[in-house]
Structure formats: C-alpha cells, structure tokens
Backbone as a chain_set.jsonl record, in Angstrom:
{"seq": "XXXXXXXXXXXXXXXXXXXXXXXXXXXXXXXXXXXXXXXXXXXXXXXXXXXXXXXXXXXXXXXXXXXXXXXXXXXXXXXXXXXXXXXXXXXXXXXXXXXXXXXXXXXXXXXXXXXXXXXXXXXXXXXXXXXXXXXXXXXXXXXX", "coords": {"N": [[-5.199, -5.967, 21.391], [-2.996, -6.646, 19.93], [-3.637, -9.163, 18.943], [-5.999, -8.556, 17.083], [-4.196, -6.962, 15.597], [-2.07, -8.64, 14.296], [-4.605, -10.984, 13.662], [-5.634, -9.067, 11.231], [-3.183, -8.758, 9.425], [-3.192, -12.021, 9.024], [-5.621, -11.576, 7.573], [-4.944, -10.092, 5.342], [-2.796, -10.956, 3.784], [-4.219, -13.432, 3.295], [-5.96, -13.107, 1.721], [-3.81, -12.019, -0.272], [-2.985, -14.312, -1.274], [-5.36, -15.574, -1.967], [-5.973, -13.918, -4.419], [-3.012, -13.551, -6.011], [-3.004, -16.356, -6.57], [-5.404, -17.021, -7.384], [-5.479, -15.118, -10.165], [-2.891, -16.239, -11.138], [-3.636, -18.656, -12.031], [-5.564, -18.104, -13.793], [-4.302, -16.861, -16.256], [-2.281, -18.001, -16.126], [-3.856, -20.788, -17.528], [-5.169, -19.457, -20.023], [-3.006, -19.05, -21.122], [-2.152, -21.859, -21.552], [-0.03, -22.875, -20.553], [2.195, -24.699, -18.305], [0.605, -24.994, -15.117], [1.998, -25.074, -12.294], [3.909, -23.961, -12.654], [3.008, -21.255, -13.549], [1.428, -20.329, -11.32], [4.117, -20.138, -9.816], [5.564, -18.138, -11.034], [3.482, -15.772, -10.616], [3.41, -15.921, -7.797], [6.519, -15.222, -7.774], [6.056, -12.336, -9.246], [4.17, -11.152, -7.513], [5.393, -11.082, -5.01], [7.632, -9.768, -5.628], [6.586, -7.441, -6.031], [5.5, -6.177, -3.521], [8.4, -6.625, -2.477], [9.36, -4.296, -3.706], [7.487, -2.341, -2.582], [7.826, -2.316, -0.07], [10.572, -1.116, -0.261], [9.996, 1.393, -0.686], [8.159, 2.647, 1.254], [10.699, 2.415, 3.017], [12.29, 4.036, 2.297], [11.169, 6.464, 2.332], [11.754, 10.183, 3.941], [12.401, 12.587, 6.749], [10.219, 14.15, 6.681], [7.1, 15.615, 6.083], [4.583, 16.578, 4.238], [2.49, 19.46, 4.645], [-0.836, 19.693, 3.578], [-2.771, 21.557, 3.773], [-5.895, 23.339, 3.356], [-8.466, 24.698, 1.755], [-9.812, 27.382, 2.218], [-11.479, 29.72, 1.185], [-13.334, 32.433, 0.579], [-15.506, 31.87, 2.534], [-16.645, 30.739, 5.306], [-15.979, 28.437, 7.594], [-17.867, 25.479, 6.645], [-19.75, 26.81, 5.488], [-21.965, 27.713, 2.869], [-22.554, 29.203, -0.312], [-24.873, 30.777, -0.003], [-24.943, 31.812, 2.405], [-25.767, 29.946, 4.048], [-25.105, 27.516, 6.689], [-23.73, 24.419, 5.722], [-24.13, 21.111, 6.522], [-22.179, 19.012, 8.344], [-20.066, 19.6, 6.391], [-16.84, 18.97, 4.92], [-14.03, 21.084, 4.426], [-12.656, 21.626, 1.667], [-9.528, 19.85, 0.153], [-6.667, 21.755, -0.815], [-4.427, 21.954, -3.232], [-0.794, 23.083, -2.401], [1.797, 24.797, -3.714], [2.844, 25.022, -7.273], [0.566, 24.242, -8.614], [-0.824, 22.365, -7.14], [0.948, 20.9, -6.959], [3.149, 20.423, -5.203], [3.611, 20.046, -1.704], [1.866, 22.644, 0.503], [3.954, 23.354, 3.759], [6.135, 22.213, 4.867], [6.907, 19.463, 7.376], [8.296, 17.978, 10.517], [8.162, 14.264, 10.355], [6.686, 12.512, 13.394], [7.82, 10.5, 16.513], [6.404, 8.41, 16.232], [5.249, 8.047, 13.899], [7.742, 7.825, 12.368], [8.558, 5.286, 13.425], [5.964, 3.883, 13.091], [6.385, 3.671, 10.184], [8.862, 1.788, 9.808], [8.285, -0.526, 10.971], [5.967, -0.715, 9.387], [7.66, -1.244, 7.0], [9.417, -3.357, 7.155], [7.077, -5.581, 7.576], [6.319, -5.379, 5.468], [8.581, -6.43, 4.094], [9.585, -8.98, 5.109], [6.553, -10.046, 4.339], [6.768, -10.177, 1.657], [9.661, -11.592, 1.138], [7.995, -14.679, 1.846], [6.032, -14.815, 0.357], [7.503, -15.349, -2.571], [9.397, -17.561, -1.475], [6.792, -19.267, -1.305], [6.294, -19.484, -3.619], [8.627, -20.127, -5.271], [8.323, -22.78, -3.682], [6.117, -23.504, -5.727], [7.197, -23.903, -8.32], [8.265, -25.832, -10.679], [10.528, -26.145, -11.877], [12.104, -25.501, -10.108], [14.035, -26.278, -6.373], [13.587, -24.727, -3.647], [15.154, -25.049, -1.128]], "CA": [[-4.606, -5.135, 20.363], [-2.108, -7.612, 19.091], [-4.676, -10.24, 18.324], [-6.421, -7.765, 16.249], [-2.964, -6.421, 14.489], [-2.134, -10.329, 13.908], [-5.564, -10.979, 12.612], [-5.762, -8.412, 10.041], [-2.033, -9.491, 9.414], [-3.654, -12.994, 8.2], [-6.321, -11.446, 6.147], [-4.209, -9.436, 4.256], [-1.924, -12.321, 3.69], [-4.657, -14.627, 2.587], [-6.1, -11.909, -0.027], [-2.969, -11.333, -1.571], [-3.056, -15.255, -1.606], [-5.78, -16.14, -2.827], [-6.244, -13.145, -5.511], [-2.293, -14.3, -6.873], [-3.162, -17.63, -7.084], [-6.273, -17.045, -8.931], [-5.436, -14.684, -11.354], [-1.899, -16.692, -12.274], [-4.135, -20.091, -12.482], [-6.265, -18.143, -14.649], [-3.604, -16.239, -17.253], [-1.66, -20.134, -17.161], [-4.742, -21.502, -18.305], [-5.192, -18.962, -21.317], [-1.297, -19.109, -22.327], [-2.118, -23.017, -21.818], [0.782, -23.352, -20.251], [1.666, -25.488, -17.062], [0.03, -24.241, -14.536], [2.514, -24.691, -11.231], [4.626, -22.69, -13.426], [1.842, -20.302, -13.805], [1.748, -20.402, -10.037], [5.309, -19.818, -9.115], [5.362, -17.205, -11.425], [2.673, -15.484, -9.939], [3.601, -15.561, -6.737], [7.303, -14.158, -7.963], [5.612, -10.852, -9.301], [3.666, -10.356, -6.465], [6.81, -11.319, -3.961], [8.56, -9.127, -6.244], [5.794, -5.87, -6.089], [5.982, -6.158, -2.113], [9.087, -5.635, -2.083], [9.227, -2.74, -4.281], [6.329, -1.536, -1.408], [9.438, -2.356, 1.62], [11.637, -0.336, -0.504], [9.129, 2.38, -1.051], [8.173, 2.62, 2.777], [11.866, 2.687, 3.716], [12.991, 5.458, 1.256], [10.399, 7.601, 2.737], [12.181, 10.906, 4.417], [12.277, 12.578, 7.763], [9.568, 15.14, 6.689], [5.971, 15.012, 5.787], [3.902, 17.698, 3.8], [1.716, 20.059, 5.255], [-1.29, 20.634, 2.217], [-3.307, 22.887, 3.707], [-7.078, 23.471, 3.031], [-9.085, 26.116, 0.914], [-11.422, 28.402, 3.053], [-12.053, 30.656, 0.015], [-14.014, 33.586, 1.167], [-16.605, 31.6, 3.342], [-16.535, 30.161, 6.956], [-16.196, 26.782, 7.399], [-19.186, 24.698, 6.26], [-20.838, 27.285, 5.045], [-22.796, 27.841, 1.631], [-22.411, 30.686, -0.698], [-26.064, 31.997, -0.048], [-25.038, 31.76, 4.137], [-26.309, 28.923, 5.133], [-24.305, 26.237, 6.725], [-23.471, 22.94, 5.424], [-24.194, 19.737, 7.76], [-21.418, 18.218, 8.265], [-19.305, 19.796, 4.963], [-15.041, 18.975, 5.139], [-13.572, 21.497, 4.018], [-12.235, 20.903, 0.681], [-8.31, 19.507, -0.104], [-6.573, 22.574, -2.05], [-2.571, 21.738, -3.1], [0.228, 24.0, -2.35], [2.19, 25.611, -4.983], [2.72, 24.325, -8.678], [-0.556, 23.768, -9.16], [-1.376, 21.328, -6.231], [1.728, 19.153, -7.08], [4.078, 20.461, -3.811], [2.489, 20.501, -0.375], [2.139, 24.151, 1.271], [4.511, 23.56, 3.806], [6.91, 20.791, 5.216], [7.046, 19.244, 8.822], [9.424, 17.153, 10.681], [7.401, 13.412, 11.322], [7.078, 12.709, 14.551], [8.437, 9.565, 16.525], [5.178, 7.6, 16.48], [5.215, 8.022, 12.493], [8.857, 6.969, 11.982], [8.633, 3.729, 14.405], [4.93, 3.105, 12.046], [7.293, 3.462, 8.816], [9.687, 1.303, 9.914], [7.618, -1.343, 10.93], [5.202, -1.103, 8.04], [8.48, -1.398, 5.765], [9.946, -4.717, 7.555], [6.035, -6.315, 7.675], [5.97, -5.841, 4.008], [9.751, -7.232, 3.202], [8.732, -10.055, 5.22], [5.835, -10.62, 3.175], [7.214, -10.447, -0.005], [9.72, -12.871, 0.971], [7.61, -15.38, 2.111], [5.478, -14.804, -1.046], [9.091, -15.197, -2.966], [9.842, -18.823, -1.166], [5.735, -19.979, -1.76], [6.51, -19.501, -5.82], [9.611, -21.092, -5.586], [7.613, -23.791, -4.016], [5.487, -24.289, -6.888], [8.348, -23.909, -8.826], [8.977, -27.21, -11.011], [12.281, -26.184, -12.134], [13.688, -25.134, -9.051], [13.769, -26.254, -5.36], [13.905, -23.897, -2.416], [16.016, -26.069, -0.034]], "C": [[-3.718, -5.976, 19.45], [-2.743, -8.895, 18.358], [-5.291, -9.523, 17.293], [-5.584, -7.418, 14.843], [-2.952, -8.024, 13.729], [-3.142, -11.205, 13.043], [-5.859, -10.312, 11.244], [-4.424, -8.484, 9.11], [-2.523, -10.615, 8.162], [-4.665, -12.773, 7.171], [-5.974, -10.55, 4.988], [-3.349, -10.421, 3.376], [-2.996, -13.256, 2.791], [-5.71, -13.649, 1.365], [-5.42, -12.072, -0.797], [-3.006, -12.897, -2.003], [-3.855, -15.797, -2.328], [-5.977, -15.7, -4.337], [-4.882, -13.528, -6.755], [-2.813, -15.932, -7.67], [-4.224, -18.023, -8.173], [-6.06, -16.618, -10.262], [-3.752, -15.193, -12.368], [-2.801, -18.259, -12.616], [-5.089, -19.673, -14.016], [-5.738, -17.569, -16.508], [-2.576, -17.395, -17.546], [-2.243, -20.848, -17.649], [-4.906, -20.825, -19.675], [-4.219, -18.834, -21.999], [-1.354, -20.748, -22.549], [-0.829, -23.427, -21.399], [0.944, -24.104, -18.776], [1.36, -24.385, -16.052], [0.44, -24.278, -12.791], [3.636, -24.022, -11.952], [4.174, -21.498, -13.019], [1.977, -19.936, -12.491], [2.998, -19.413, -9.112], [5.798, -18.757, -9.727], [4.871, -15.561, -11.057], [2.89, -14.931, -8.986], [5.443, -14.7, -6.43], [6.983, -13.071, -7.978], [4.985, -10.862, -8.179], [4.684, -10.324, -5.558], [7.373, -9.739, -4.462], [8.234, -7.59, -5.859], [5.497, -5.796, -4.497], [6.794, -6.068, -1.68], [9.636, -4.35, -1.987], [8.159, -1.572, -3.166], [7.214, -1.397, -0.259], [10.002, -1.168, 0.91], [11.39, 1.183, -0.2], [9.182, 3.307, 0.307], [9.164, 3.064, 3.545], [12.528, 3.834, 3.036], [12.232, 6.699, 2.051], [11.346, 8.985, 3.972], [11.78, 11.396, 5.73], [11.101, 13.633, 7.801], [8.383, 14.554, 5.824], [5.438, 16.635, 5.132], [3.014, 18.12, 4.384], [0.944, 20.862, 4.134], [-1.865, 21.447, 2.455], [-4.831, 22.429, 3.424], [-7.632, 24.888, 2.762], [-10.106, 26.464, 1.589], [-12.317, 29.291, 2.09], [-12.492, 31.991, 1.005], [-14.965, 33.307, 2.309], [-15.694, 30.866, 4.591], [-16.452, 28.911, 6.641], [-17.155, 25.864, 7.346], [-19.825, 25.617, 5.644], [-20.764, 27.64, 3.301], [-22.372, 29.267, 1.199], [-23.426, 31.632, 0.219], [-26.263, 31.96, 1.624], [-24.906, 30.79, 4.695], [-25.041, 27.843, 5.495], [-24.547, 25.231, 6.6], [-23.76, 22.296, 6.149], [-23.356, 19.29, 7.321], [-19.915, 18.128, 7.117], [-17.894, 19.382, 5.872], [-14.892, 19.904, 4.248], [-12.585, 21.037, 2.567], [-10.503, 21.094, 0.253], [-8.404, 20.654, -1.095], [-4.753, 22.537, -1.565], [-1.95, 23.269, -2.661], [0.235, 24.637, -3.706], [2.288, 24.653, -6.269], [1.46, 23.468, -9.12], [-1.355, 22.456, -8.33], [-0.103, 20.121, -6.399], [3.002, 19.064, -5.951], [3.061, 20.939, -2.715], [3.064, 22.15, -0.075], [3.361, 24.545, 2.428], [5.187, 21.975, 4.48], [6.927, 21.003, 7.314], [7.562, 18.3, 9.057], [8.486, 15.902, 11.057], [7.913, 13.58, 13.113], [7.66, 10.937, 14.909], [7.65, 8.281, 16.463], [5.39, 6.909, 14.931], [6.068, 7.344, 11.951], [8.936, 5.974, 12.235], [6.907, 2.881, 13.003], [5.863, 2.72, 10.809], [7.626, 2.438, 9.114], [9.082, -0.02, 10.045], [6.326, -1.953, 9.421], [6.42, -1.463, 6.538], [8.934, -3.066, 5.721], [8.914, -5.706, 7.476], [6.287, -6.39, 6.03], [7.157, -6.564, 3.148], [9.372, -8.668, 3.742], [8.021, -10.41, 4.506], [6.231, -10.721, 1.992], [8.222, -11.543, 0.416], [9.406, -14.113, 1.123], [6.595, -15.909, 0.675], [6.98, -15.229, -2.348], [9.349, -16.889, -2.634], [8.287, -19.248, -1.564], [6.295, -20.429, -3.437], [7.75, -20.334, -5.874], [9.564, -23.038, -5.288], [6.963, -24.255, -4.615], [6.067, -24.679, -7.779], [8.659, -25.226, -9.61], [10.204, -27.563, -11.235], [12.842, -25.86, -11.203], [13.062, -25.862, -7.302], [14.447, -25.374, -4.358], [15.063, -24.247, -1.467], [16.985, -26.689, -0.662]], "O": [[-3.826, -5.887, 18.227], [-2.302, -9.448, 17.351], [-4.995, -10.09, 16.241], [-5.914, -7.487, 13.66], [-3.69, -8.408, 12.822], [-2.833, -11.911, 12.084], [-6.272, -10.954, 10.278], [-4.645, -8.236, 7.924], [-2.417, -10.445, 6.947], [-4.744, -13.439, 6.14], [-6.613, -10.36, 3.952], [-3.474, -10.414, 2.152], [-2.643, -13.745, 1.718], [-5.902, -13.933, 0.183], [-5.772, -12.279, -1.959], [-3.066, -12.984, -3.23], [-3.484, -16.48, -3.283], [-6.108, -16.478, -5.281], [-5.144, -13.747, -7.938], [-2.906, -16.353, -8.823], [-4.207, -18.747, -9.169], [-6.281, -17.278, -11.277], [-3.419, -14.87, -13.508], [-2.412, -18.897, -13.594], [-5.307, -20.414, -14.974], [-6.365, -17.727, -17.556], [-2.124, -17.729, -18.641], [-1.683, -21.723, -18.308], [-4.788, -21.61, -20.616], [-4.228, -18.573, -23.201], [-0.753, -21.173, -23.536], [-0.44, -24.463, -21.936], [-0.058, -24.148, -18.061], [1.731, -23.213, -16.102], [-0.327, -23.773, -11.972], [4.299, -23.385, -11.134], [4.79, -20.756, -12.254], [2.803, -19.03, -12.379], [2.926, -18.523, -8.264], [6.629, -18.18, -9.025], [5.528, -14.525, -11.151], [2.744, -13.714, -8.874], [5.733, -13.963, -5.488], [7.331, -12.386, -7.017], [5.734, -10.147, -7.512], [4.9, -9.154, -5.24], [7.478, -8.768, -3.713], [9.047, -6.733, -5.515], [4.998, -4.673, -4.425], [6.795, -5.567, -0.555], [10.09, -3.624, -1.102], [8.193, -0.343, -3.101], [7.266, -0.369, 0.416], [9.903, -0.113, 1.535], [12.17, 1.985, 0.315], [9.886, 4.298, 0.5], [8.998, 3.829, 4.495], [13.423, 4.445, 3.619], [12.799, 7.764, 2.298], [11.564, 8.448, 5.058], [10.787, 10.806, 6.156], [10.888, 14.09, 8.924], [8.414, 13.543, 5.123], [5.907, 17.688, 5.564], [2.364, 17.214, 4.905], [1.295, 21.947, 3.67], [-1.843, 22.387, 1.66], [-5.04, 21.226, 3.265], [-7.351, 25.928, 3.357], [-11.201, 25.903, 1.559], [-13.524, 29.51, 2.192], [-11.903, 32.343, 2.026], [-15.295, 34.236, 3.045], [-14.501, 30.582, 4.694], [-16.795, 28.375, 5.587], [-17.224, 25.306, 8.441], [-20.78, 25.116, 5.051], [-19.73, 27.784, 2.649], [-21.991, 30.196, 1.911], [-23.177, 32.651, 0.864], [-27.373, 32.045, 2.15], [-24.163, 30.568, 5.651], [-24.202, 27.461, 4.679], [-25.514, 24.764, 7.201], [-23.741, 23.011, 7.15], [-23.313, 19.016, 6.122], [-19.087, 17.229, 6.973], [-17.806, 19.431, 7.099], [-15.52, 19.767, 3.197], [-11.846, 20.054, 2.635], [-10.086, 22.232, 0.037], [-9.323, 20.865, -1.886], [-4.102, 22.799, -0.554], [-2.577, 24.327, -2.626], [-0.662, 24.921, -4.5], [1.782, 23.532, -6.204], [1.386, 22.409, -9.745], [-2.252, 21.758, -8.801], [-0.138, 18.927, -6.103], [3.691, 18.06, -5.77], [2.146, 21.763, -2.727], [4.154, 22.675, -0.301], [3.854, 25.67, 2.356], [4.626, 20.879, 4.467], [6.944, 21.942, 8.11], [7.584, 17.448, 8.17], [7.841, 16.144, 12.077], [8.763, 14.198, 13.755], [7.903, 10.163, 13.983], [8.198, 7.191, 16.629], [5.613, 5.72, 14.706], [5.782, 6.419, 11.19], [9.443, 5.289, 11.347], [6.884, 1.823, 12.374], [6.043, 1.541, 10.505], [6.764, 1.619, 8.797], [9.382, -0.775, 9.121], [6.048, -3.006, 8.846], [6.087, -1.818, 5.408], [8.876, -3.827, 4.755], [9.363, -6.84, 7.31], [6.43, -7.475, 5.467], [7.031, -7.092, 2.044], [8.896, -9.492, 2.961], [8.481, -11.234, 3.716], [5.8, -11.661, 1.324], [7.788, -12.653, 0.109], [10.222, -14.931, 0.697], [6.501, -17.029, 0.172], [6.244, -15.217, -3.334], [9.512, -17.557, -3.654], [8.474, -19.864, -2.614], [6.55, -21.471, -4.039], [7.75, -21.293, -6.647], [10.08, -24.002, -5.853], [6.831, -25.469, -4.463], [5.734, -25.754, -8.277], [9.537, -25.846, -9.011], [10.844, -28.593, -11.027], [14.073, -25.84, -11.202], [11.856, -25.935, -7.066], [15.67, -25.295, -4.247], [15.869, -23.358, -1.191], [17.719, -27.466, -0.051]]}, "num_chains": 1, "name": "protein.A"}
C-alpha cells in the first residue's frame, strides 16, 4: 500500500516536472529570453499554484454537501416507455438555487478529515520543493 501511495507520489511529481519545465523552456524561447530564467520562473508559478491548492485543501470546513439525485417520476434505471436501462446512474440534480447549493449538509467523517489534512501538507510540501528547484535555476539568486 505504501509503495503504491509513494509511487504514484513520484509520478505526479515528475508530470508536474516535466510539463513545467517544458512549457517554461518553450514560452523562454518565444520571449527569447534566457532560458534558466525561463526555468526558475516556471517552476515559481507552479510552486506558487500548489500552494494556493495546500491553502485550498486546508480552508476546507467540517461539513460536506449532500446533492442528492433526480428520480423524476420513474424507477431507477428505467425508461420513459418502461423499460429498464442497463446499467443507467441515476442522473446528478443540484439542490436549491438552481443547482448552485447542495440539498443538504453533513458533518465529514474522521477518515475524510485525516485525507484533507494529509492531502493539504503533501501538496505544501510539493510546492515547496517546486519553490527551492526554481530558485535553483535561478541565475540571480542562490538558495543556500
């Protein structure tokens, strides 16, 4: 289980890596400007938009929405003209204001909060590690 978590860990990690690195090598090449600049740049905004994802994560409240699902007039799976569906889901229908508040509220549970919490600290981690890379490309500045 932890080899698994850990693994998918590193390929998330080397995504966000390689996808920064490409697309600032490729927007420092069309400004023509240097390009471990370009780099350390790069890997700031993304540092930067990972943490904004920690913050996000950790703001999150002790309650979760409950949206509900639309039965309409029919049974579940089934067709106007009777018949039943194979396999239909029932189809997502919002709460009040037009689908933009859930139907009703529920307290998480302790499984949920301990995931939060962890998914908030994995992603400040990452951003600062992403955060010290850029400062290693960094020409004008050193880390250390």
């Amino acid at each position: 289980m932890l080899r698994s978590g850990l693994r998918r860990l590193v390929v998330i990690f080397a995504v966000i890596f390689a996808v920064t690195a490409v697309v600032s090598v490729v927007l420092g090449a069309l400004a023509h400007a240097n390009l471990e600049r370009a780099l350390a740049v790069g890997f700031y905004a993304s540092g930067a938009a990972v943490l904004i994802g920690s913050f996000v994560f950790g703001l999150r409240g002790p309650v979760r929405g409950e949206w509900g699902t639309a039965q309409g007039g029919l049974g579940h799976g089934e067709s106007p003209d009777g018949l039943q569906g194979a396999g239909e889901a029932p189809v997502p229908h919002g709460g009040t204001f037009g689908g933009l508040m859930p139907r009703k509220v529920r307290r998480t549970t302790v499984d949920e909060r301990t995931d939060a919490r962890r998914n908030s600290i994995a992603l400040f981690v990452l951003g600062i590690v992403l955060i010290l890379i850029g400062s290693g490309f960094d020409p004008s500045r050193h880390p250390f």
